[in-house]
C-alpha positions in Angstrom: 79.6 -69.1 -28.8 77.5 -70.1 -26.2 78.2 -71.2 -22.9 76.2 -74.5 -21.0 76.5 -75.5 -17.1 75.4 -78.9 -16.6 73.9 -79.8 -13.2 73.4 -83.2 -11.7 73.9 -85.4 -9.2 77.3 -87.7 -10.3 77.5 -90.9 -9.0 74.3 -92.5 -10.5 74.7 -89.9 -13.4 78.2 -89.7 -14.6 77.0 -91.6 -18.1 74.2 -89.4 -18.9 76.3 -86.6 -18.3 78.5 -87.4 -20.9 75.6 -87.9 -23.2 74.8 -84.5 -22.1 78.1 -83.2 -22.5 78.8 -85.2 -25.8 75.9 -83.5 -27.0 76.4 -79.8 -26.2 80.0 -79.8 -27.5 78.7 -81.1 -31.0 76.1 -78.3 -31.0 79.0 -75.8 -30.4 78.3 -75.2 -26.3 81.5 -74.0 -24.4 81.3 -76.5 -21.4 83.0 -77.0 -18.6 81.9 -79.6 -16.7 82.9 -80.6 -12.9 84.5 -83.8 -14.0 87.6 -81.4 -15.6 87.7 -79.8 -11.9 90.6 -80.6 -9.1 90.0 -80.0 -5.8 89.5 -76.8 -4.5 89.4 -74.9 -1.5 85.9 -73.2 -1.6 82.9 -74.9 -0.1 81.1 -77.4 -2.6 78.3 -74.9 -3.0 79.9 -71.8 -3.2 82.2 -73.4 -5.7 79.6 -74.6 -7.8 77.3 -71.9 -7.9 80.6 -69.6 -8.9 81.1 -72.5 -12.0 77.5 -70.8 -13.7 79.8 -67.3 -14.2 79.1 -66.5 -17.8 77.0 -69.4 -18.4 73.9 -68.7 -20.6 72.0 -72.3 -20.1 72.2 -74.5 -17.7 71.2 -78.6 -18.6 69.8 -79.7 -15.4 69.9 -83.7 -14.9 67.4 -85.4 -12.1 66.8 -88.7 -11.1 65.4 -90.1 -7.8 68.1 -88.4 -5.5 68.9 -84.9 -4.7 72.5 -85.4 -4.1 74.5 -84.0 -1.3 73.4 -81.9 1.3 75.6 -79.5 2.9 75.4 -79.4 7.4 73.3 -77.1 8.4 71.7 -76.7 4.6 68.2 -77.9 3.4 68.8 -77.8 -0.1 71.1 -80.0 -2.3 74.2 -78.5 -4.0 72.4 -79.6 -7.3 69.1 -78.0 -5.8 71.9 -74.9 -5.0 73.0 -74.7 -8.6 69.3 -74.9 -9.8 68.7 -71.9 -7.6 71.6 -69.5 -8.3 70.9 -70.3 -12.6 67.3 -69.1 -12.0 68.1 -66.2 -9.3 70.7 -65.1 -12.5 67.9 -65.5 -15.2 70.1 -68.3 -17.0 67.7 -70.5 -19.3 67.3 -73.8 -17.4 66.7 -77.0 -19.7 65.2 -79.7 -17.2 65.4 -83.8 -17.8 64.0 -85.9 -15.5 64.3 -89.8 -15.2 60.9 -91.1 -16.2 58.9 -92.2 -13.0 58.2 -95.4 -14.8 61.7 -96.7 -15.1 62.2 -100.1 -13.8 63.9 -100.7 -10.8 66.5 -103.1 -10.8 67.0 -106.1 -12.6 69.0 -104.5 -15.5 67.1 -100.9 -14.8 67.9 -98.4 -12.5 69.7 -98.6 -9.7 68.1 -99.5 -6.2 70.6 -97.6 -4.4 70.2 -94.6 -6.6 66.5 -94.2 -5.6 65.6 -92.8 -2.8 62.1 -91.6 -3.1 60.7 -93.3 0.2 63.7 -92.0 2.2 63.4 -87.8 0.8 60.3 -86.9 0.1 62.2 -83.7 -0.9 63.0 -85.4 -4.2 59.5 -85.8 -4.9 58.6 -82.6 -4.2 61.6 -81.2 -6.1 60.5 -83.3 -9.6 56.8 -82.1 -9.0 58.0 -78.5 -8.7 60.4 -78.9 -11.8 57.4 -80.8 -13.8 55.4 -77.3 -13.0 57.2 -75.1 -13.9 59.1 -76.1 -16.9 58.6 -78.2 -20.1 60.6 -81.4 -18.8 62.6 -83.8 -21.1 62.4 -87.3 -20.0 65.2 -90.4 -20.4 65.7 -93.8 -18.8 67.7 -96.2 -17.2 70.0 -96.7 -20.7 72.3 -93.4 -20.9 71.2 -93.2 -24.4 68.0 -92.4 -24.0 69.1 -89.1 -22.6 68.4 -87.1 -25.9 68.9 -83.3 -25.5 69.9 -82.0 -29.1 66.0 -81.2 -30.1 65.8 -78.9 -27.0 69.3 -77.5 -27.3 68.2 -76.2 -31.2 64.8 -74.9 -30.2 66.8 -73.5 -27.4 69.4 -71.6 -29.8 66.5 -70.6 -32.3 64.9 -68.7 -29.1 68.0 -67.1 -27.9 68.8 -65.9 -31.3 65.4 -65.0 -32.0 65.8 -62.9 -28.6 69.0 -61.5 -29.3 68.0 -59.9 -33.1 64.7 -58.9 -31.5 66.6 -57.1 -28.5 69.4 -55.8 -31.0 66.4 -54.2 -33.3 65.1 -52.7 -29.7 68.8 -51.2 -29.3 68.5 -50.0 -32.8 65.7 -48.4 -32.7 66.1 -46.9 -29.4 69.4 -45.6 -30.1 68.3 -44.2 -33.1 65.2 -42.4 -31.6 67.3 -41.2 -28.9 69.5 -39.5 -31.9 66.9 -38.1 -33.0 65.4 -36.9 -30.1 68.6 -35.5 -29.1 69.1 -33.7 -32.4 65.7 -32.1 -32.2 66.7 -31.0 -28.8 69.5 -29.7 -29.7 68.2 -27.9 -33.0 65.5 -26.7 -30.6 67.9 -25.1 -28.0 70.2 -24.1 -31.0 66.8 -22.1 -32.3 65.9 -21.1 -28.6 69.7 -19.8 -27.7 69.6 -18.1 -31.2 66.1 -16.3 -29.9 67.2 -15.2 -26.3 70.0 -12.4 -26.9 72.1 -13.3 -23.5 72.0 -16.6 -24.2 73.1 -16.2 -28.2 75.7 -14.1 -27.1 77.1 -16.1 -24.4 78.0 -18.9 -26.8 79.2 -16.3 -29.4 81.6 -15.7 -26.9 82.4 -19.0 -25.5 83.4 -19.5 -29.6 85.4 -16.5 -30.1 87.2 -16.8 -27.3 89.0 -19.9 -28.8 90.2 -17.7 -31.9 90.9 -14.3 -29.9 92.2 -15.1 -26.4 94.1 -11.3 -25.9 90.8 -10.5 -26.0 89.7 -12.4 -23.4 92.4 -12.7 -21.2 91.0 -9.9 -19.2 87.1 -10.5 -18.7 86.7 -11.4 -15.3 85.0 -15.0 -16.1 87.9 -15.6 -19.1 85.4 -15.1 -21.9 84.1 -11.3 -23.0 81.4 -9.7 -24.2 82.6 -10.0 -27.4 80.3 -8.7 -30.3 77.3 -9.3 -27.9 74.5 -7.6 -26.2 74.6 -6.8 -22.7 72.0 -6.7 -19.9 73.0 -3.1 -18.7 75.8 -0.6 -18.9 76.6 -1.9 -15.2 77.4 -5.1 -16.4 80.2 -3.4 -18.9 81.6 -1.9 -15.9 81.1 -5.6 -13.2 82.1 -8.7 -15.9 85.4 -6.7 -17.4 88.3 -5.8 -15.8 88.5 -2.2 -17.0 91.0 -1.4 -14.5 94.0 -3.8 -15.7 92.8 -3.1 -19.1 93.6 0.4 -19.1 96.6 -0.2 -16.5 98.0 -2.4 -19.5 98.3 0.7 -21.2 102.5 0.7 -22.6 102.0 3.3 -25.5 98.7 5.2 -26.0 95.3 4.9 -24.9 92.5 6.7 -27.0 88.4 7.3 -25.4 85.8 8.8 -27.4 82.7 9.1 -25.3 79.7 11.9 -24.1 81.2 11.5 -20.5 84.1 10.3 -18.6 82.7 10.4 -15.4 82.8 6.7 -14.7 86.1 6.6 -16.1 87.5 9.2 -14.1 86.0 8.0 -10.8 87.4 4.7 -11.2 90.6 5.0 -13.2 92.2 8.0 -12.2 95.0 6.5 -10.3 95.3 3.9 -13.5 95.3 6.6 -15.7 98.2 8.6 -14.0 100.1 5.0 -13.6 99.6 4.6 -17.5 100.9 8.4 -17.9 104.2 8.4 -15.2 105.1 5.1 -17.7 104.6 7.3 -20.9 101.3 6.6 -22.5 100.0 9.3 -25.0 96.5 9.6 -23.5 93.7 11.3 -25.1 90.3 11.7 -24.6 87.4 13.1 -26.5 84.2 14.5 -24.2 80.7 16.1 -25.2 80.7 19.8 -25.0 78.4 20.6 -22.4 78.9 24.2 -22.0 76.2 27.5 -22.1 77.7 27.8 -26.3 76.1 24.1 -26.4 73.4 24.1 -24.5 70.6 23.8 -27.0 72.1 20.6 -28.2 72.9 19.0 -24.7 69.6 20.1 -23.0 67.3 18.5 -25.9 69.3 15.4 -26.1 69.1 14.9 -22.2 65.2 15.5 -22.5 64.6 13.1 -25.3 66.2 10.6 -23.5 64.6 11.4 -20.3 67.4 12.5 -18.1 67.6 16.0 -16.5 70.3 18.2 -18.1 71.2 19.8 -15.1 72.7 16.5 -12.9 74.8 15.5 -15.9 76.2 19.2 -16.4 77.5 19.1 -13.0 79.1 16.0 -13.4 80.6 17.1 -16.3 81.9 20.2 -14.9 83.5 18.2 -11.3 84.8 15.5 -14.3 86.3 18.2 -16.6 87.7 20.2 -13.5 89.6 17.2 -12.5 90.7 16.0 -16.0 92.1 19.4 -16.4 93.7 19.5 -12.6 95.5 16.2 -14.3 96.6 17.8 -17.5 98.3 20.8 -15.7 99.7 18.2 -13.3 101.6 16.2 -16.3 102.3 19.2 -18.0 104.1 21.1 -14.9 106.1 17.6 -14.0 107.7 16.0 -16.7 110.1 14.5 -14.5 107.1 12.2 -13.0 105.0 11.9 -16.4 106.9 11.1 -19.1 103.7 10.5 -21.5 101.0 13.4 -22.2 97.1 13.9 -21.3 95.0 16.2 -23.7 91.1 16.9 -23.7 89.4 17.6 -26.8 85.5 18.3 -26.8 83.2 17.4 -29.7 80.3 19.8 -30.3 77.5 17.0 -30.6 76.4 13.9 -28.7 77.6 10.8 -29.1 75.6 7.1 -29.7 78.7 5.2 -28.5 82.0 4.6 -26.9 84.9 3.6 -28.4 88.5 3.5 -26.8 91.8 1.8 -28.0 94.3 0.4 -26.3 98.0 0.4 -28.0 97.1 1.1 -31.4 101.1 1.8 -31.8 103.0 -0.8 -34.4 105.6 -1.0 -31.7 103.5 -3.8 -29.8 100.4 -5.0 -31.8 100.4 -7.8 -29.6 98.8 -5.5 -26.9 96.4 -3.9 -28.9 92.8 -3.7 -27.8 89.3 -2.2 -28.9 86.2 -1.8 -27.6 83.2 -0.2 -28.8 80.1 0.0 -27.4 76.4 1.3 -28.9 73.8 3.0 -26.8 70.0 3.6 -27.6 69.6 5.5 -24.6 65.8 6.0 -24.7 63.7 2.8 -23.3 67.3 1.0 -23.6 67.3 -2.9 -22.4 70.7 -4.1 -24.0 73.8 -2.1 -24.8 75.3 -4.0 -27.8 79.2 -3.9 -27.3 82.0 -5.8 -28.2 85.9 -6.1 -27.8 88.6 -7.0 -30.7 92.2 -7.0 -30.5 94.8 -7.1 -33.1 95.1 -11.3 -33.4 91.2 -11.6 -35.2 90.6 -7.8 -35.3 93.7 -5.7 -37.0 91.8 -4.6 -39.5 89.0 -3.4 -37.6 91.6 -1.5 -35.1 93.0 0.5 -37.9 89.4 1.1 -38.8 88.9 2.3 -34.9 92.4 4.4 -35.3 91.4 6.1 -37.8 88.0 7.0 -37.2 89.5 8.4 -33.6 92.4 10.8 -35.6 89.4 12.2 -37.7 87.3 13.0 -34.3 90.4 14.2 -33.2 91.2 16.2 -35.9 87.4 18.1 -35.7 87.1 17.9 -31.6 87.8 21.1 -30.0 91.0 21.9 -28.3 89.2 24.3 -25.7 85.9 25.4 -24.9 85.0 28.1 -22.6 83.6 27.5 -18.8 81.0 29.7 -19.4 
C-alpha cells in the first residue's frame, strides 16, 4: 500500500482537500491528513515536514495564497512541505487553481486571493508550472479531479519498482556468480600454491583431530602438508611439550638426533625420571660405515666430516644419558636405549604413547626429506582419534627397525 501526504493551504481549501482525500482513499492511498491531527507541541513546520515520514507521494494543492509564514521564515509551511517532499525524492503531484477563475460573485474567494499583496505566490505557481506537469481545478471543489494522475502515477511507480527489482535480480545474481568464480578461482589457485593448500588442509583437519592440534603453536598443525623448511618443523610446533607429554614411551627413528638432543635433553630426562621407555634409532656414522655415510653426504651436497662430529658430541652425550639412567634407578624409573641402523634414512618418524594404556595421548609424526635441491619437507602429524590405524602402522614399522638396528657399534 502506498502512502499520500497532501499539502495545501486550509482555510480556502478544506473542500478540495477532501476531494483530494476522497479520492486517494478510493485508489487505496494510506492518508493521513492534518485535519485527523490535535495539537501538538512541535513548531508548525517541523511538525509538518515530520508528517511526509514514509510517504511515497505527496498531492500538493495551490491556489492564490501561500499560507502561513513562520517569524523569521520566508517560505510558507506549505512552501516548507513542498521543499522537504522534493529534498526526500518523494513524487510531487501539483494542482493549481486555474488563473482564469472568476473572482467573486459565486467564484472564488476575494479574500483568498492575494496575488497583488505576495508576489511570492506568483512566483511560486510560475516555478511549479516549470517544473512539473500541473493539474488544474476551479472554484467548484469538484473540479478538483486527481484520479487520472494518481493511476498514471501508480503505473510509473510500479513500472519503477519491477524495473528496479529486475536490476536487484540481476545484480544479485551476477554478483553470485562472480563470487562463485572467484571462489572456484581461489579454490584452483590455493589448490596450486602448496602453503596455501596445505594451510586449509589443516584449518579442516583440525576440526576432526584436535589431540593433534592441541599443541601447534597457532592451534592448527602441519598436518599432512608441506612445509617451507625444516626450521619451520622445529618454530610452528611445540616439540618441547610434545615430547614432555611423554607418560609411557616415546619412539624416534631418524639419521640424527642432534637437534633433538640440543633442545630436549632436559625434556627427555623429565620424560624418563616419570618412567617413559625411550628409544631411539640413529644412522651409523662410524669408520665400518663410512662408504655409505660419506657418499650420501656428497650427493646431497653436505661435507661428511661436520655431520660426523656432530654425531659423535650427539652419540657421546646420548650415551653419557644411558649410563646415567642405568646407574640411578632410584631417579629414572623408565629406560633409554640407542640402536644404530646401518643405512640412511629419507625420513623421521617418532611416536608418542603408542601404549593401549592411554590411546588418548597417542601421537605420530612423520616427516619426508629429499635432501638434494629440497624446497618443502612434506610432514604430517596423526593421533589416535582420526589416525589409530595409521599409528599401529607407525608401531610396527618402528619394532621391525628395531628389531634390525644395531645394539652397538664400535667408536672406531
Amino acid at each position: 500500500m502506498y502512502k499520500a501526504f497532501l499539502s495545501s493551504t486550509f482555510d480556502d481549501l478544506y473542500q478540495h482537500r477532501a476531494e483530494a482525500i476522497r479520492a486517494l482513499q478510493a485508489a487505496g492511498f494510506l492518508v493521513d491528513p492534518m485535519e485527523n491531527s490535535q495539537a501538538d507541541r512541535d513548531a508548525p513546520v517541523r511538525f509538518s515536514a515530520a508528517r511526509l515520514d514514509g510517504c511515497n507521494l505527496c498531492i500538493l494543492l495551490v491556489a492564490f495564497r501561500r499560507g502561513s509564514v513562520p517569524a523569521g521564515a520566508n517560505r510558507s509551511i506549505t512552501q516548507t512541505e513542498y521543499d522537504e517532499a522534493r529534498r526526500r525524492k518523494i513524487d510531487v503531484l501539483p494542482f493549481l487553481l486555474d488563473e482564469q477563475t472568476p473572482i467573486g460573485n459565486g467564484g472564488w474567494a476575494p479574500e483568498f486571493d492575494e496575488r497583488k499583496l505576495d508576489i511570492a505566490i506568483n512566483e511560486w505557481r510560475k516555478t511549479l508550472y516549470q517544473t512539473h506537469g500541473v493539474g488544474g481545478f476551479g472554484a467548484d471543489p469538484k473540479s478538483l479531479r486527481i484520479e487520472a494522475a494518481l493511476a498514471r502515477w501508480v503505473v510509473q511507480a510500479e513500472s519503477d519498482r519491477a524495473t528496479r527489482f529486475r536490476k536487484t535480480v540481476t545484480a544479485v545474481m551476477a554478483a553470485f556468480f562472480v563470487l562463485v568464480f572467484l571462489g572456484v578461482f581461489y579454490a584452483w589457485h590455493a589448490y596450486e600454491t602448496p602453503e596455501l593448500r596445505s594451510y586449509y588442509h589443516s584449518k579442516y583437519l583440525a576440526f576432526h583431530d584436535p589431540a593433534a592440534f592441541n599443541s601447534a603453536r597457532d592451534g592448527n598443525y602441519s598436518v599432512a602438508r608441506v612445509l617451507a623448511s625444516l626450521g619451520i618443523l622445529r618454530q610452528d610446533t611445540n616439540l618441547n611439550a610434545e615430547f614432555a607429554a611423554t607418560q609411557f614411551s616415546l619412539d624416534l627413528l631418524a639419521n640424527n638426533a642432534q637437534n633433538i638432543h640440543d633442545q630436549l635433553a632436559e625434556t627427555l630426562k623429565e620424560a624418563i625420571e616419570r618412567g617413559a621407555k625411550v628409544r631411539f634409532i640413529l644412522w651409523d656414522y662410524t669408520a665400518q660405515n663410512k662408504a655409505s655415510y660419506d657418499a650420501f653426504h656428497y650427493a646431497i651436497e653436505q661435507k661428511p666430516g661436520e655431520s660426523q662430529q656432530a654425531a659423535e658430541r650427539t652419540r657421546a652425550e646420548f650415551e653419557l644419558l644411558q649410563s646415567e639412567v642405568a646407574s640411578d634407578r632410584a631417579t629414572y624409573k623408565g629406560t633409554f636405549e640407542l640402536r644404530w641402523n646401518e643405512k640412511p634414512l629419507f625420513y623421521t618418524m617418532w611416536i608418542r604413547d603408542w601404549d593401549k594404556r592411554n590411546r588418548k595421548n597417542a601421537l605420530g609424526h612423520l616427516g619426508v626429506h629429499f635432501y638434494r635441491g629440497q624446497t618443502y619437507w612434506p610432514s604430517f602429524r596423526v593421533s589416535a582419534l582420526d589416525g589409530s590405524e595409521l599409528l599401529d602402522n607407525m608401531h610396527l614399522e618402528f619394532e621391525h627397525a628395531w628389531a634390525k638396528a644395531a645394539k652397538t657399534i664400535p667408536l672406531k
